[in-house]
C-alpha positions in Angstrom: 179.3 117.4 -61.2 181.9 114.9 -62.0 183.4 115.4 -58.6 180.5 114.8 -57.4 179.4 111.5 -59.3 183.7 110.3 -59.0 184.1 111.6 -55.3 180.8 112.4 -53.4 178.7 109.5 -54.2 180.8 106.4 -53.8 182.6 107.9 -50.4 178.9 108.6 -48.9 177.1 105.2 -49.7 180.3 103.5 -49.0 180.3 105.2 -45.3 176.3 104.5 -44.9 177.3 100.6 -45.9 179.9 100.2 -43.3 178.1 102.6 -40.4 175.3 99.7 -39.8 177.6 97.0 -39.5 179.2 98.3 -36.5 175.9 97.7 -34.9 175.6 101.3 -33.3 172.7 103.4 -33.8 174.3 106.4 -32.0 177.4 106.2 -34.6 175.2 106.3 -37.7 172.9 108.9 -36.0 175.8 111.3 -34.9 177.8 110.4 -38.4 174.4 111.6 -39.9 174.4 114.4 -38.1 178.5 115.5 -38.0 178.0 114.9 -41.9 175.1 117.2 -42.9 176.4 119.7 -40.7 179.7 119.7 -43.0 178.3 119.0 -46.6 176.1 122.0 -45.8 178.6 124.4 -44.7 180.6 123.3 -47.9 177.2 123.7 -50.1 177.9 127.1 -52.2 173.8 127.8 -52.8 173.7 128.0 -48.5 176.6 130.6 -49.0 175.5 132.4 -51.8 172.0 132.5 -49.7 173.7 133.9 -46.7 175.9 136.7 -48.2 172.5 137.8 -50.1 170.6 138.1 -47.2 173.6 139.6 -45.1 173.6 142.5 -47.8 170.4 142.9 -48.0 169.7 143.2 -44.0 172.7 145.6 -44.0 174.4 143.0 -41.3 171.5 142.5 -39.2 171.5 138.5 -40.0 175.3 137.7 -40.6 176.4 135.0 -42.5 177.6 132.8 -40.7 174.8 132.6 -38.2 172.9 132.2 -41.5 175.3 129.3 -41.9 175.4 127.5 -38.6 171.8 127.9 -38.8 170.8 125.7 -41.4 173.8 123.7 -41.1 172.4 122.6 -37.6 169.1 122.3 -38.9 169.9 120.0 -41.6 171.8 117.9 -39.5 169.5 117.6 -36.6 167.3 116.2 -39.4 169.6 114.3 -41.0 170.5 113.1 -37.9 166.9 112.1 -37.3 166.4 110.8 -40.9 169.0 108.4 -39.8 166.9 107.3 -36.6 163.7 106.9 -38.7 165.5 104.4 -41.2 167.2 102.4 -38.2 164.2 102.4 -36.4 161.6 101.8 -39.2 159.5 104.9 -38.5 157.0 105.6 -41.2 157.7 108.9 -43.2 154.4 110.5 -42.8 154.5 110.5 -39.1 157.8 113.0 -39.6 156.5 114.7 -42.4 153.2 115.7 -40.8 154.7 116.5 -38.0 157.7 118.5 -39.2 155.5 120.7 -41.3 152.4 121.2 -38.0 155.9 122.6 -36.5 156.9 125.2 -39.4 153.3 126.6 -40.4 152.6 126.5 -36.7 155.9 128.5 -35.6 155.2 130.3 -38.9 152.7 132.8 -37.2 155.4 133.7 -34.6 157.9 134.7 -37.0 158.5 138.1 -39.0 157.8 137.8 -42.4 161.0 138.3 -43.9 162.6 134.8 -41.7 159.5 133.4 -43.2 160.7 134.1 -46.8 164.3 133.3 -45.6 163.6 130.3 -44.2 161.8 128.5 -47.1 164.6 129.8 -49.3 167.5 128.0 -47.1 165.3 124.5 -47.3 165.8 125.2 -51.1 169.2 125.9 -51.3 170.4 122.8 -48.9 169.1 120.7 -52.1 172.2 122.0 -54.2 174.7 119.7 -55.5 177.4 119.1 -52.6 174.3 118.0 -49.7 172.0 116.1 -51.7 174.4 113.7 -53.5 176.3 112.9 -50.2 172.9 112.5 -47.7 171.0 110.6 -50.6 174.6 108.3 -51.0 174.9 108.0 -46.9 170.8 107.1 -46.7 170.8 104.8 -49.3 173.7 103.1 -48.3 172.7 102.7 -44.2 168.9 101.3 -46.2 170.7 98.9 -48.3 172.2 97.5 -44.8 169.3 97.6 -42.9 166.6 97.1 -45.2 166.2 94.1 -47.2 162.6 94.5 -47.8 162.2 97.9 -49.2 163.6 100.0 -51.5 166.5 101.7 -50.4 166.1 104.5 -53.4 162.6 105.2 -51.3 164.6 106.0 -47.5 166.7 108.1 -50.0 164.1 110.0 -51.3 162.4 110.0 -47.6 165.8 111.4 -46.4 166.2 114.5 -48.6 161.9 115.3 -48.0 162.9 115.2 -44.3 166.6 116.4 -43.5 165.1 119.6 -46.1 162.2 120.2 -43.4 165.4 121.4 -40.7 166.9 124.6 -42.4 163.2 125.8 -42.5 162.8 125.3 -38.7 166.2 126.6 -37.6 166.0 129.8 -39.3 162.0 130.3 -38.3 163.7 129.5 -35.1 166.4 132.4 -35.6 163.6 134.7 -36.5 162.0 134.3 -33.2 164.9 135.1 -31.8 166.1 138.2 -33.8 162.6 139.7 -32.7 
């Protein structure tokens, strides 16, 4: 954790500082994105996850597609974390709607992606993603926001970007069917 609280941290609010002043919303959304894709591929608990469930479906769900899956879904969410903070959209409205999607797409999916894909929300919370998104959200707040709490768009940014992983790999299940 020290690498984390020495490296992570100060490199990820220090980016989400400078991203706003270039005045670009599709910089700070794509950096969003091109950044949660990384820190998830890098997070150890999404590749302990995916060589699990690689052994356990004897190959049938490789690990990197496992990988790539959640990477993209976090980021898509990141990236559109990043687009609710620039754009002042209220949580809630993400929220509600992010979870209709999952318990909707839920009944379309074979029970097993269902387990898998509440697992690989949890595991995109380890130590390498959340430091970094919370550093990069909090910092892009600080810039934009003078009125709210930036620890709040933080907190709003791990409760969204964590809905994505759950989607992609429902997503995945549909198509391994």
């Amino acid at each position: 954790m020290l690498g984390v609280t020495a490296g992570l941290l100060p490199v990820g609010e220090m980016i989400g500082k400078r991203l706003p002043k270039t005045k670009k919303s599709w910089l700070i959304i794509g950096t969003g994105f091109l950044l949660g894709l990384a820190v998830t591929i890098a997070e150890p608990d999404v590749r302990v996850l995916a060589k699990q469930i690689d052994q356990v479906s004897g190959g049938g769900i490789s690990a990197g597609i496992l990988i790539l899956s959640v990477a993209l879904g976090l980021a898509i969410f990141v990236a559109l974390a990043m687009v609710r903070t620039i754009y002042s959209i209220p949580i809630h409205y993400l929220l509600i709607g992010g979870y209709i999607a999952v318990f909707a797409l839920s009944m379309f999916v074979p029970d097993a992606f269902v387990s898998i894909s509440f697992d690989a929300g949890g595991v995109t919370t380890g130590p390498m993603a959340v430091p970094f998104i919370l550093a990069l959200g909090v910092g892009v707040a600080s810039v934009l926001r003078t009125n709210s709490s930036s620890a709040s768009e933080g907190f709003g940014l791990i409760g969204l970007a964590s809905i994505g992983p759950v989607l992609a790999i429902m997503i995945l299940g549909v198509l391994f069917q």
